[in-house]
N, C-alpha and C positions, 0 to 999 in steps of 0.2 A: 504494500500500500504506500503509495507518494503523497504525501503530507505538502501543501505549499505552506513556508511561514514570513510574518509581517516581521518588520522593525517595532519593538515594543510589545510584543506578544508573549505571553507567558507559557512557556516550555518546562516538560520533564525530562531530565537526562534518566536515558533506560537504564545505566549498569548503576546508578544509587540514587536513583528516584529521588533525587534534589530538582526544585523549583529554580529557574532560572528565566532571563527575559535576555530578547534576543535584542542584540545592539545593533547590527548589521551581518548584511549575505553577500558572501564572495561566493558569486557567481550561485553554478546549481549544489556546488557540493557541500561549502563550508559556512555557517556562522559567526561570528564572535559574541561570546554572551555573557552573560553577570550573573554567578549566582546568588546562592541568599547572605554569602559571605560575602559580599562584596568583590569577590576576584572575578576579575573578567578574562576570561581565554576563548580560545579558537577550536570549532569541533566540530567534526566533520554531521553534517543535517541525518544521516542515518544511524546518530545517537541520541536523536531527542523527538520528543514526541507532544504535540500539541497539545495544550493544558486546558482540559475544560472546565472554565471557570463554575460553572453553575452544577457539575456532579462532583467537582472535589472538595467536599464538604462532610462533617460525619452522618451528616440526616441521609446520605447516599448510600457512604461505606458501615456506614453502626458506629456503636461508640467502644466495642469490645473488639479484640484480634487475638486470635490463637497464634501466640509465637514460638518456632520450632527451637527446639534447642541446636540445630544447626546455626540458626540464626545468629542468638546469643552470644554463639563463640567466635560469630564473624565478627560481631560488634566489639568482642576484646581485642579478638588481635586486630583491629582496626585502630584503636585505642591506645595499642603498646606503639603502633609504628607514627607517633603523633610527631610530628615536624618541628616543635618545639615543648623544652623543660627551661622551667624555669623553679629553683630553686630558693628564693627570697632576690640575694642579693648579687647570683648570677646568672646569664639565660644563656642556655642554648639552641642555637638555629641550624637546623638542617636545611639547608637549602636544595638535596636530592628531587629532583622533579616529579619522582614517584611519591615521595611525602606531601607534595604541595597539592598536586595535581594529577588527575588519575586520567585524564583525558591529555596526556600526551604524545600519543604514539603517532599522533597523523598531523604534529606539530612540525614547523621549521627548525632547527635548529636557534634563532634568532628569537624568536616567540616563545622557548621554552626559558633564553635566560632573558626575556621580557620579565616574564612570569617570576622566574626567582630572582630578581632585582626588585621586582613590585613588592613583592611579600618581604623579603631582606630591607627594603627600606621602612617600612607598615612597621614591624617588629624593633628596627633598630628606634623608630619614635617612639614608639609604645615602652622602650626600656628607658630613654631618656626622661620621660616623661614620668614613670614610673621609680625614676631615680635610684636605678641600680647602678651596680659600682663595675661592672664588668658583661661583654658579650665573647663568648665561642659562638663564630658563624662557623659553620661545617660545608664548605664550597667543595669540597673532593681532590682528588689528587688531576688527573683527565690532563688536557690540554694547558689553562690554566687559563684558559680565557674566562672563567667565570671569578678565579679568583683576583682580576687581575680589573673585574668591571666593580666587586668588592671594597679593592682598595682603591680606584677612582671614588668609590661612592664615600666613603670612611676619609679618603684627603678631603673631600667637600664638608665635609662633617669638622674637619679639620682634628681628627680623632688619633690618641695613638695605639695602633696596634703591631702584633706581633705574630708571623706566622711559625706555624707547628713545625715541630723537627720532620714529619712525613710531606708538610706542605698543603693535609689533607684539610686545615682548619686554619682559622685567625682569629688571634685571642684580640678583643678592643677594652682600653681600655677607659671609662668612659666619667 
């Protein structure tokens, strides 16, 4: 079944049935959209499914749901692999694109460290703001292009950090 969608339309992505509104369509195949977290990325139209306003409601679905214990144990380890700890007075950031974002396999390369620049910035205010004394960003070892858009972002910060003896992290210190 071919779904057409509007700008402004409200969408469910199928693999976790999150609420989403579509910002714009490139062309027939791809999206960019906002979910209810506020992150906006790019996905390809035969992962989202038209939201209908008027039966997604509990008067439609009931107010009760049998949940499997399959389910349950999705929802931990969904849980353990959280993209961010934060300890009181220090936080850490996983910026792996699989932690951020589950809809990235039919992304650019450019768009996925869109994406974890957007969040690594969101988290580096949320700490300042927050008043803590230190951040581990967790950028990976790879190429080094991401650590490298990192510490561009952290000089504008005018921050001093320091990276990890494997190279795989940078400690800020804040």
């Amino acid at each position: 079944m071919i779904f057409s969608f509007s700008i402004g339309e409200k969408v469910v992505l199928k693999k976790d049935r999150d609420i989403a509104e579509v910002l714009l369509l490139i062309g027939d195949s791809k999206a960019k959209i906002r979910d209810e977290n506020g992150f906006e990325y790019y996905i390809s139209l035969n992962e989202i499914l038209p939201l209908d306003v008027e039966t997604y409601n509990s008067k439609s679905y009931g107010n009760t749901f049998n949940i499997k214990e399959e389910d349950l144990n999705l929802n931990k380890k969904k849980n353990l692999s959280s993209s961010k700890s934060d300890n009181g007075l220090k936080v850490k950031i996983d910026l792996h694109i699989e932690k951020i974002n589950s809809y990235f396999h039919h992304m650019q390369n450019s768009e996925i460290v869109q994406i974890q620049m957007d969040y690594c910035r969101k988290e580096l205010d949320l700490a300042i703001v927050k008043g803590r004394q230190s951040i581990e960003i967790i950028h990976g070892i790879g190429k080094g292009v991401l650590m490298n858009e990192v510490h561009k972002l952290l000089d504008l910060y005018n921050l001093r950090y320091y990276v990890s003896n494997d190279s795989g992290s940078t400690e800020v210190i804040l």
